[in-house]
C-alpha positions in Angstrom: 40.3 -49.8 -13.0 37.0 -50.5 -14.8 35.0 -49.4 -11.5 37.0 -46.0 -11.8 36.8 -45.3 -14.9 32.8 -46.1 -14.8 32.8 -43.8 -11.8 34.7 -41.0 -13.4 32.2 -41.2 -16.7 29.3 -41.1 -14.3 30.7 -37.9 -12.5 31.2 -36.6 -15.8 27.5 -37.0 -17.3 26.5 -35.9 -13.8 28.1 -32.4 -14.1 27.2 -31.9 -17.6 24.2 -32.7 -16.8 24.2 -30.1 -13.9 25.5 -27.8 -16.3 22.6 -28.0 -18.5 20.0 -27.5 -15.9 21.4 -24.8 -14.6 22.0 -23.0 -18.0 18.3 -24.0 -18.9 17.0 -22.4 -15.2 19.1 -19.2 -16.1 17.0 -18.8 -19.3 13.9 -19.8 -17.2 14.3 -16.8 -14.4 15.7 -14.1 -17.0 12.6 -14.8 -19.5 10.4 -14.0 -15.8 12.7 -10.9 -15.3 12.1 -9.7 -18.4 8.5 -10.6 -18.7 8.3 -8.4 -15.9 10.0 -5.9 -17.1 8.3 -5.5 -20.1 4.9 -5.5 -18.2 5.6 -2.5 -16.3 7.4 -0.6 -19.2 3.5 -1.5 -21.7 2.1 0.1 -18.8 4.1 2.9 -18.5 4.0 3.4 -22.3 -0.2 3.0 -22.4 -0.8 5.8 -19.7 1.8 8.2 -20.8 1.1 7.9 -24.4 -2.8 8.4 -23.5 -2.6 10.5 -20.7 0.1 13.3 -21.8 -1.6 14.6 -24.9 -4.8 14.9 -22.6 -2.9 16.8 -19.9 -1.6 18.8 -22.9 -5.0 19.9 -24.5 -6.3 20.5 -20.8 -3.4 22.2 -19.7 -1.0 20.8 -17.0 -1.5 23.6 -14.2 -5.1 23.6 -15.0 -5.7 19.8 -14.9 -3.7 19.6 -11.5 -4.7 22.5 -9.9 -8.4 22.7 -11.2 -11.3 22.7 -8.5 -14.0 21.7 -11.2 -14.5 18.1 -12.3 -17.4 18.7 -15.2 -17.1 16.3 -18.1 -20.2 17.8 -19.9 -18.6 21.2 -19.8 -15.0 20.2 -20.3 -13.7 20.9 -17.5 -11.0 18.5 -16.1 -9.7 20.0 -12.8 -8.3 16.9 -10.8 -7.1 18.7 -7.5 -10.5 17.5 -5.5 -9.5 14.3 -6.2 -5.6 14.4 -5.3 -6.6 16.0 -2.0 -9.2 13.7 -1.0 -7.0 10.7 -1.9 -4.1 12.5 0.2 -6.9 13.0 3.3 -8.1 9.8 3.2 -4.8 8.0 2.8 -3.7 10.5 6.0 -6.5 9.4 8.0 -6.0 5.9 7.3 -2.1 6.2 8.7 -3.6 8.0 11.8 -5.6 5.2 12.4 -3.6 2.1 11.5 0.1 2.9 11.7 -0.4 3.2 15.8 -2.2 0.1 15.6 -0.5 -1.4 13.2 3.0 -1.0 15.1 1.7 -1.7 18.7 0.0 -5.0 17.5 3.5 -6.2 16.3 5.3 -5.1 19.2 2.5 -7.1 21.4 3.0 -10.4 18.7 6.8 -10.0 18.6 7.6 -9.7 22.1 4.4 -9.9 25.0 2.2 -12.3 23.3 2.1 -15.4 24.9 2.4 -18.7 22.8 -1.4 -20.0 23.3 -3.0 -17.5 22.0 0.2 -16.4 19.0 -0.6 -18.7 16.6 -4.6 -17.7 16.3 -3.5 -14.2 16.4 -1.0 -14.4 13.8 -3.8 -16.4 11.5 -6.2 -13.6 12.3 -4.1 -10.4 10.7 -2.9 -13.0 7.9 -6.8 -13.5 7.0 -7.1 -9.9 7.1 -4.8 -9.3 4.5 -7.1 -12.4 2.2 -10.4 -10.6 2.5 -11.4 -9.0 -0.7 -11.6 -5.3 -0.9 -15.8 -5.4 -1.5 -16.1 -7.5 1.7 -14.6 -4.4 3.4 -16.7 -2.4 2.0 -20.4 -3.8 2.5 -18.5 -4.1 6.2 -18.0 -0.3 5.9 -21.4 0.0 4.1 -23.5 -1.6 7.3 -21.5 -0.7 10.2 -19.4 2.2 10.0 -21.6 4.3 7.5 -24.7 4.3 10.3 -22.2 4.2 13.3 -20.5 7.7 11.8 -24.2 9.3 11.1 -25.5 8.2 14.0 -22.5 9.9 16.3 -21.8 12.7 14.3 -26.1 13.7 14.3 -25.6 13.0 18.3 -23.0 15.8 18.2 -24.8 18.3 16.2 -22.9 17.8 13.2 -24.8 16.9 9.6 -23.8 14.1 7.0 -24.9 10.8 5.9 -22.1 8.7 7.2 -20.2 8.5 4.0 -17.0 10.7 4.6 -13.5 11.2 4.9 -13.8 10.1 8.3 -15.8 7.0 7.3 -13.0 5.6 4.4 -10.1 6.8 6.3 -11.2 4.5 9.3 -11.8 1.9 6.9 -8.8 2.2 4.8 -7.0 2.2 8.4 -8.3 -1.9 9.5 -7.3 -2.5 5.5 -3.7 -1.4 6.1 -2.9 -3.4 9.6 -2.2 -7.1 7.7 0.9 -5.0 5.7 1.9 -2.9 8.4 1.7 -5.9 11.3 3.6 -8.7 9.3 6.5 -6.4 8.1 6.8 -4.5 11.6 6.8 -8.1 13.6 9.5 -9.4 10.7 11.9 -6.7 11.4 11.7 -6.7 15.1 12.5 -10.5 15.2 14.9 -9.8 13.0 17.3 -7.7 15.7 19.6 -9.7 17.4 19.3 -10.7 20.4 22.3 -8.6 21.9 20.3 -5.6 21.5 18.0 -6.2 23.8 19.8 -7.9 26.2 22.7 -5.1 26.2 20.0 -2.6 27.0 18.4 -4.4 30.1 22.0 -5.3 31.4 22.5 -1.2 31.7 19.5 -0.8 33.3 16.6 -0.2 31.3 13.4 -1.8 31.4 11.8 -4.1 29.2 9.5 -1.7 27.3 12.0 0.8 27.6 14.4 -1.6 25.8 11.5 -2.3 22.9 10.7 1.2 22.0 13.8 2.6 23.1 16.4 0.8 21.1 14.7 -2.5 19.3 12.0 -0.3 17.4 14.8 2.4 16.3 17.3 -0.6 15.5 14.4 -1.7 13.2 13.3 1.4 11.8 13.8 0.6 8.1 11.4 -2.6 8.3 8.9 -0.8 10.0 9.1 2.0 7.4 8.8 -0.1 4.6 5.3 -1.6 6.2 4.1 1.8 6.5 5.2 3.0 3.0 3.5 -0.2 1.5 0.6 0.4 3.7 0.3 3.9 2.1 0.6 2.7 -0.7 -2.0 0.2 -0.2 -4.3 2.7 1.3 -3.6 5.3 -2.0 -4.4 2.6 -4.5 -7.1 1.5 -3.2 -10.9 2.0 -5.0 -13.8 -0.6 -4.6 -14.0 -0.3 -0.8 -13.1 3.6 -0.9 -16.4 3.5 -3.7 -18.7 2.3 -1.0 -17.8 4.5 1.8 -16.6 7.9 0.7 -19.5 9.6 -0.7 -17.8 9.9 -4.6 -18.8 13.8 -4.9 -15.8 15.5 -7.1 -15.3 18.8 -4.8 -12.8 20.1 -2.4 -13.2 18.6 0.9 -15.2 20.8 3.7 -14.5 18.4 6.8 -14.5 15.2 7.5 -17.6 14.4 7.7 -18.4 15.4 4.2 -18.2 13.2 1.3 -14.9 13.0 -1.2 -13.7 11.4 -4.3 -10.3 10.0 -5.0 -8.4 9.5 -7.9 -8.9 6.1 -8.2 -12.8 6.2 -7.5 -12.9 8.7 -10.3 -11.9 6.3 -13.0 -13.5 3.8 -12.2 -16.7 5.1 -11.6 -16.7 7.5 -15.4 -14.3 5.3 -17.4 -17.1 2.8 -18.5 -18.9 5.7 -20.2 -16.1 8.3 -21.0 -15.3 8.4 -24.6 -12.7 11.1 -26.4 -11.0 13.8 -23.8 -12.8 12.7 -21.1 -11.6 9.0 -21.4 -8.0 10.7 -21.7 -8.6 13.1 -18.8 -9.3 9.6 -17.0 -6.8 8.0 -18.2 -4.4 10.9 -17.5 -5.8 11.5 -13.7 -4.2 7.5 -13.8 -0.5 8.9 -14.8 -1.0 10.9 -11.8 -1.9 8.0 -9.4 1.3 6.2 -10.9 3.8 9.2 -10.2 2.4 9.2 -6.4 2.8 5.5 -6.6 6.2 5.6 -8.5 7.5 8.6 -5.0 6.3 5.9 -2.8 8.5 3.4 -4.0 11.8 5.7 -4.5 11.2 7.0 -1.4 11.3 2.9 -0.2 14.3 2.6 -1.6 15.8 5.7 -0.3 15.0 5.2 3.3 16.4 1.2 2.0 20.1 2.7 1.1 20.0 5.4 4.0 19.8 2.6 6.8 22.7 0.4 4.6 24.9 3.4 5.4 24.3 4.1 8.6 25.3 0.3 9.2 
């Protein structure tokens, strides 16, 4: 009876025990979801407090839809800037969406098991180079190789263009676009494939015909964050793109994005043109903001279709 009851009192403390740790790890995790929260709603206070007035004095249609990007003369026109950062991030899903998909496909299903491993370390350690490493990389090799082919051609420039940052921003993009295309291939059952080579098809066939589709909202999500990536991007986009505020003439001309713009003026910019800056940011974080809600949207679409 003493053993029992010793036994029952321990099982007792036990749960309460228990009980405590798991209130005390609710606390813990709803402090870091709030912390969270509060972080993004500071931000979105700061740049809508500071940018909206400047949009205001400016004018919205004129600060979106100006062509002119003169400080001195007070003139805020951003729309150079939100077209170069739409080419750039264009040319950089030409380059690595393709890629980006065909290299998972290879990992997921054709890649043999030597060589899986170093491959799979290889786009992981592309995804842990820093952003200026990219750049002197753009700086050294791609800026001459573009200047070099394009004079070849006929065609004029100094290497640093669209062209240039949108092939660069293209490699910077593969690590997002690879890991979560491979992750929702492998995440398709079995059945799938196997059902589609027991009615005939072929094994690529099989792949691209009904594996890719049945994955479709995995591999949208890596190319959404690889926009997204690719649009919020600045240090690398610095070095490469030429940083002249006008509206693009080709691609082998130089452009400035959104996020080049601040950085490059907001160490000097003091009253409307520090708030011009800062505003040009509340447009970067509504493109940012679509990108999300349009994550989430393709997210919910693909629960109801299942």
């Amino acid at each position: 009876m003493k053993k029992e009851a010793c036994e029952n009192e321990k099982k007792i403390a036990s749960k309460g025990s228990n009980v405590v740790l798991e209130k005390s790890m609710q606390g813990v995790f709803f402090i870091a979801a709030c912390t969270s929260v509060l972080a993004v709603a500071l931000i979105c206070i700061f740049l809508f407090a500071n940018g909206l007035p400047a949009m205001k004095e400016i004018g919205f249609v004129k600060f979106l839809t100006g062509t002119v990007w003169r400080p001195n003369n007070d003139l805020y026109g951003i729309f150079p800037m939100i077209v170069g950062s739409i080419y750039i991030t264009a040319g950089a899903i030409v380059f690595g969406v393709p890629i980006g998909i065909l290299t998972a496909v290879f990992m997921a299903k054709y890649c043999p098991k030597v060589i899986y491993k170093p491959l799979k370390s290889a786009t992981e350690l592309l995804a842990g180079i820093p952003s200026v490493i990219y750049g002197f990389f753009g700086l050294v090799v791609l800026v001459p190789f573009i200047r070099d082919t394009g004079r070849s051609m006929g065609f004029s420039g100094n290497g640093s263009s669209i062209l240039t940052a949108s092939l660069l921003l293209g490699m910077m993009i593969l690590p997002t676009i690879i890991g979560l295309t491979e992750s929702a291939i492998r995440a398709v059952p079995d059945q799938y494939y196997e059902g589609s080579l027991a009615l005939g098809a072929t094994h690529e066939r099989s792949i691209f015909m009904v594996i890719i589709p049945a994955a479709k909202s995995g591999v949208i999500a890596g190319i959404v964050l690889g926009i997204g990536r690719a649009i919020g991007e600045t240090m690398a986009v610095i070095m490469v793109a030429g940083n002249q505020a006008r509206m693009p003439s080709g691609i082998l001309r130089g452009i400035r994005t959104m996020t080049a713009n601040i950085v490059i003026e907001m160490g000097y910019a003091t009253g409307l043109h520090r708030e011009a800056l800062i505003a040009t940011g509340v447009v970067l974080f509504v493109f940012i903001l679509i990108i999300n809600f349009s994550v989430a949207l393709l997210n919910r679409r693909s629960g109801n279709d299942k």
